[in-house]
Residue frames as qw, qx, qy, qz and C-alpha x, y, z in Angstrom:
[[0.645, -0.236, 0.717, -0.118, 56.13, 115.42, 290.98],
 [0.519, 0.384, -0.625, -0.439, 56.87, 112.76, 288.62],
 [0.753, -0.058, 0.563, -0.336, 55.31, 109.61, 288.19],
 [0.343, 0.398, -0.781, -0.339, 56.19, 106.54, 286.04],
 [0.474, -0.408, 0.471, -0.622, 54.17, 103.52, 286.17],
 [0.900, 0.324, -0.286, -0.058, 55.73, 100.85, 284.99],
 [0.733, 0.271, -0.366, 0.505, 58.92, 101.19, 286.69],
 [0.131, -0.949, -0.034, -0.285, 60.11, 102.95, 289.83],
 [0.824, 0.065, -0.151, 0.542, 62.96, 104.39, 291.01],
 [0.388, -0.833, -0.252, 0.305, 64.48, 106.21, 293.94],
 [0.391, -0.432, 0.280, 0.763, 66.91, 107.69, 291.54],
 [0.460, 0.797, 0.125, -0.370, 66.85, 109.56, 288.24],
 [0.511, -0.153, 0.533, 0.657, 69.15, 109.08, 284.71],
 [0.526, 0.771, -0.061, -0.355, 69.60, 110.03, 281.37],
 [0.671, 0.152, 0.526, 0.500, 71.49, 108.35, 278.51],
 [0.258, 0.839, -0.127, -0.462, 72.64, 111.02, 276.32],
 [0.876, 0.341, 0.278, 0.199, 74.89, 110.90, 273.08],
 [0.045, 0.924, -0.149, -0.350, 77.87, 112.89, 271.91],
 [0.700, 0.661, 0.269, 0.005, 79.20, 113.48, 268.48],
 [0.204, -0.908, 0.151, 0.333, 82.50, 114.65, 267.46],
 [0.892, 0.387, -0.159, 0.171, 85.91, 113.86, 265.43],
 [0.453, 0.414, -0.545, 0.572, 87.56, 114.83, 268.32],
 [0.298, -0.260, -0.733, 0.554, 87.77, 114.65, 272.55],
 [0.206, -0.850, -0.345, -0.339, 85.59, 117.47, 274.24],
 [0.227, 0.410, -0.219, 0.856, 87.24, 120.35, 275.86],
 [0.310, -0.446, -0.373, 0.752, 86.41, 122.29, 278.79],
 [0.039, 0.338, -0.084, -0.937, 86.77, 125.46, 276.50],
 [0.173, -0.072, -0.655, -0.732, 85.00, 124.15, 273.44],
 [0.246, -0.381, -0.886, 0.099, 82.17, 123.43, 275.83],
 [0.043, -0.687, -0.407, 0.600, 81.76, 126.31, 278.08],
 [0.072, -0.106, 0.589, 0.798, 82.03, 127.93, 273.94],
 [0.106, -0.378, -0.850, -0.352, 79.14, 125.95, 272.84],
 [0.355, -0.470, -0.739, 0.327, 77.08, 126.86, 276.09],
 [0.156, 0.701, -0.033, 0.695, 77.89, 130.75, 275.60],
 [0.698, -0.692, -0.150, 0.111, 79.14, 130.58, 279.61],
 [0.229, 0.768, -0.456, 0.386, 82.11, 132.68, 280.33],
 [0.712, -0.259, -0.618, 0.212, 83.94, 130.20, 283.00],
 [0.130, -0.083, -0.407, 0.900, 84.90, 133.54, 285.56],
 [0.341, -0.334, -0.393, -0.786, 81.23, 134.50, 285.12],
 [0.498, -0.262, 0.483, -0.670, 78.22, 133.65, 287.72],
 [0.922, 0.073, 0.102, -0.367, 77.49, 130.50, 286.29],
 [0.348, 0.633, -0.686, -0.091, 81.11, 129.20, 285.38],
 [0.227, -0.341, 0.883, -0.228, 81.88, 127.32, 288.18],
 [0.730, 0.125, 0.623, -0.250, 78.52, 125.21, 287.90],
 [0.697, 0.662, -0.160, -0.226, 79.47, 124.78, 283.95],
 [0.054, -0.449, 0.882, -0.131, 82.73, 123.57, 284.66],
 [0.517, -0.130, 0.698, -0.477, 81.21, 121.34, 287.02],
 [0.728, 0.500, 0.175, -0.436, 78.41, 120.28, 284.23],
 [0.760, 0.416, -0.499, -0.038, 81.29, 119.27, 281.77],
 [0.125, -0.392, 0.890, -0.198, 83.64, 117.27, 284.33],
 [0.679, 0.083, 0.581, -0.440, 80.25, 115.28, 284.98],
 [0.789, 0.528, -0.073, -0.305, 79.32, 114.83, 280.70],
 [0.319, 0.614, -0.722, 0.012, 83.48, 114.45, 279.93],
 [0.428, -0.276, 0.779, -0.365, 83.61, 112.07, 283.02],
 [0.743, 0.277, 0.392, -0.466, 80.80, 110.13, 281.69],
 [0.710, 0.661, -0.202, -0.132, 81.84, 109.74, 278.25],
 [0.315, 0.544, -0.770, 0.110, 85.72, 108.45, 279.09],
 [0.329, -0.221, 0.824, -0.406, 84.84, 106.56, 282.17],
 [0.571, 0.224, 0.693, -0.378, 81.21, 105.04, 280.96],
 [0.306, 0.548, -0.439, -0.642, 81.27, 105.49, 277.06],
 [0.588, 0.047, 0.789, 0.174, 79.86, 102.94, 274.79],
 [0.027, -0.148, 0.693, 0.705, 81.42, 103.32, 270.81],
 [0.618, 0.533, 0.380, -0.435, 78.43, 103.35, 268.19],
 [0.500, -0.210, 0.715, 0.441, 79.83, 101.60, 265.51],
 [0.031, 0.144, 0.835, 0.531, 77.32, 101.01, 262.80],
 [0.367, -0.117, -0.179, -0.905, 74.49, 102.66, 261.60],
 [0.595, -0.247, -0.726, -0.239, 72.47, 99.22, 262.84],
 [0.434, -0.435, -0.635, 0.469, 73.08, 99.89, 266.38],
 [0.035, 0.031, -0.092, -0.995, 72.49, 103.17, 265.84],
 [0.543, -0.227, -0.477, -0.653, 68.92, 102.46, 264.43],
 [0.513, -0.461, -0.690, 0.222, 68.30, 99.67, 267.70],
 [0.322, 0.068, -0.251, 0.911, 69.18, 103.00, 269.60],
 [0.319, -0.166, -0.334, -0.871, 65.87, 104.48, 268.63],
 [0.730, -0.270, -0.610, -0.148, 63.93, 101.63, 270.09],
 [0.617, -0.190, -0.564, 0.515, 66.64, 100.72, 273.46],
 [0.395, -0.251, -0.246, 0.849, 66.70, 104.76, 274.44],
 [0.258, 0.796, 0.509, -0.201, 63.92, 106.25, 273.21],
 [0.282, -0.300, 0.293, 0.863, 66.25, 108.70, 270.79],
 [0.570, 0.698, 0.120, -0.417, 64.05, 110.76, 268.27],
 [0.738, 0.432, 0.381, 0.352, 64.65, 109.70, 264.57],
 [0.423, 0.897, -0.032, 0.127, 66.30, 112.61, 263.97],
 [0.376, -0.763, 0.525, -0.024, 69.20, 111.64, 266.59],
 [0.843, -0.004, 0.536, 0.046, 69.18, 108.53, 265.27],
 [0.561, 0.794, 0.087, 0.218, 69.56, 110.14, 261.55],
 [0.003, 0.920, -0.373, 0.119, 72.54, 112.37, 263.14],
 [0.519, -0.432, 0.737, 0.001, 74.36, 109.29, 264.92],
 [0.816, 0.341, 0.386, 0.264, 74.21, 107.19, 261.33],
 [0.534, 0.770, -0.047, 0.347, 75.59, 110.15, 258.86],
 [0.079, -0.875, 0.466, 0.108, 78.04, 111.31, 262.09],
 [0.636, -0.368, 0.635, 0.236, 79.34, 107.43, 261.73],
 [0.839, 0.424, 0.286, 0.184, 79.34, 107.39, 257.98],
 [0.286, 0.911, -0.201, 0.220, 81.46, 110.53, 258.23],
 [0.724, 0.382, -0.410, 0.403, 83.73, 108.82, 260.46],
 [0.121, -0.650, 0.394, -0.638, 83.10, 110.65, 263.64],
 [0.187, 0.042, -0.927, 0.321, 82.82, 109.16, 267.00],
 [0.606, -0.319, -0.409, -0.604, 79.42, 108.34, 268.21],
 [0.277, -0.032, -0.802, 0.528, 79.40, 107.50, 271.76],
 [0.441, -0.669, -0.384, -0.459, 76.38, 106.97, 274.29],
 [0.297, 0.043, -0.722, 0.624, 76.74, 107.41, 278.14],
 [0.441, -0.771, -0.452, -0.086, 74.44, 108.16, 281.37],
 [0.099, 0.474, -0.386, 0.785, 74.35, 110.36, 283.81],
 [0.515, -0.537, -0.663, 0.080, 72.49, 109.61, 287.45],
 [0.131, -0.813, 0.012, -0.567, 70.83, 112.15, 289.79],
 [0.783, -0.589, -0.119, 0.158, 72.60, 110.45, 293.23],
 [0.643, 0.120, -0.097, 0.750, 75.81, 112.09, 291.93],
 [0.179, -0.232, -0.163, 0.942, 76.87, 115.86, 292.61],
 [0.277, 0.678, 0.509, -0.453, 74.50, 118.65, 291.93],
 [0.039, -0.630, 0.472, 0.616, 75.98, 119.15, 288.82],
 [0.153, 0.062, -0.927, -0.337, 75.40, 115.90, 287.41],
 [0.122, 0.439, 0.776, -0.436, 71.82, 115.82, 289.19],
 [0.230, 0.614, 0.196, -0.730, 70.48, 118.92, 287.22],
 [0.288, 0.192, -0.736, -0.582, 71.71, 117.70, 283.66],
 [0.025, -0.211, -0.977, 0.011, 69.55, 114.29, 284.66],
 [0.211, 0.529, 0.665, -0.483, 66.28, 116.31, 285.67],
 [0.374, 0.626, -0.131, -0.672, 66.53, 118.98, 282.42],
 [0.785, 0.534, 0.313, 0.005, 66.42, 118.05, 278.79],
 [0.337, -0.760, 0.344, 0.435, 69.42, 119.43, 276.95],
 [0.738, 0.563, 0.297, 0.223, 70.46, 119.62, 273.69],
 [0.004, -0.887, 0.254, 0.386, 73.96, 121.38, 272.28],
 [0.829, 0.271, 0.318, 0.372, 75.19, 121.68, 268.95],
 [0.047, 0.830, -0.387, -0.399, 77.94, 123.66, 268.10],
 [0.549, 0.722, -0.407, -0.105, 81.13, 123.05, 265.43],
 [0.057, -0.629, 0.754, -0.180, 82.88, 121.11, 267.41],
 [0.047, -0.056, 0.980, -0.183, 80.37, 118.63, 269.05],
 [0.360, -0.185, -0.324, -0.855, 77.37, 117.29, 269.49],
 [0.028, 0.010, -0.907, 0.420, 75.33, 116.14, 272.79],
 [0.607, -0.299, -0.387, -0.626, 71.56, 115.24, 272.84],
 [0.045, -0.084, 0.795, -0.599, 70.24, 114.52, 276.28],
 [0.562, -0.183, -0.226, -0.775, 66.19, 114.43, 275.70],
 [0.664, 0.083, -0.728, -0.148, 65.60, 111.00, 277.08],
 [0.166, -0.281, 0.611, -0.721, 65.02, 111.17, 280.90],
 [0.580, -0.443, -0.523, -0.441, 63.05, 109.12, 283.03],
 [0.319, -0.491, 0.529, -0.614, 62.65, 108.64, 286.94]]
């Protein structure tokens, strides 16, 4: 059981972040993840990006400038070292985008919200660590 006692709520999120200089894939995901998509866990990988991808095009808000970046730290509890990654990816030009995820959706998009989660590969980069109920 989790308990929060300041706030409560019959639901669960996460605000996550993801990093890139280019869209996110399907493949370059279930890559990152080392999930083979015909495998015993594919289908719920799939599933797992439609929910992140989904998130990011549909609910996406742009991180422009290393200043909102730094408020980030503060608004979303991000660790200073995400915060450090989301300033040098926007000085390098990459995109820098935050979104949520909520546990009333599928069980896909429920399980990212309850774990922590963290993947960096070559391609991208998504930091989930931030969870609360």
């Amino acid at each position: 059981m989790k308990i929060k006692i300041d706030f409560v709520s019959n639901s669960s999120s996460t605000s996550f972040v993801y990093i890139s200089d280019k869209e996110l894939t399907e493949e370059n995901f279930l890559e990152a993840a080392g999930v083979d998509k015909d495998g015993p866990v594919g289908e719920l990988f799939q599933d797992m990006y439609f929910e992140i991808s989904s998130a990011i095009r549909h609910y996406g808000k742009p991180i422009l400038t290393r200043e909102h970046a730094e408020a980030l730290g503060n608004d979303h509890e991000f660790t200073p070292e995400v915060v450090e990654k989301m300033k040098n990816a926007i000085d390098q030009g990459k995109k820098v985008v935050t979104s949520s995820l909520a546990s009333d959706g599928g069980f896909a998009e429920s399980l990212l919200c309850v774990e922590m989660f963290e993947i960096d590969s070559d391609q991208f980069y998504i930091n989930a660590y931030n969870n609360y109920w």
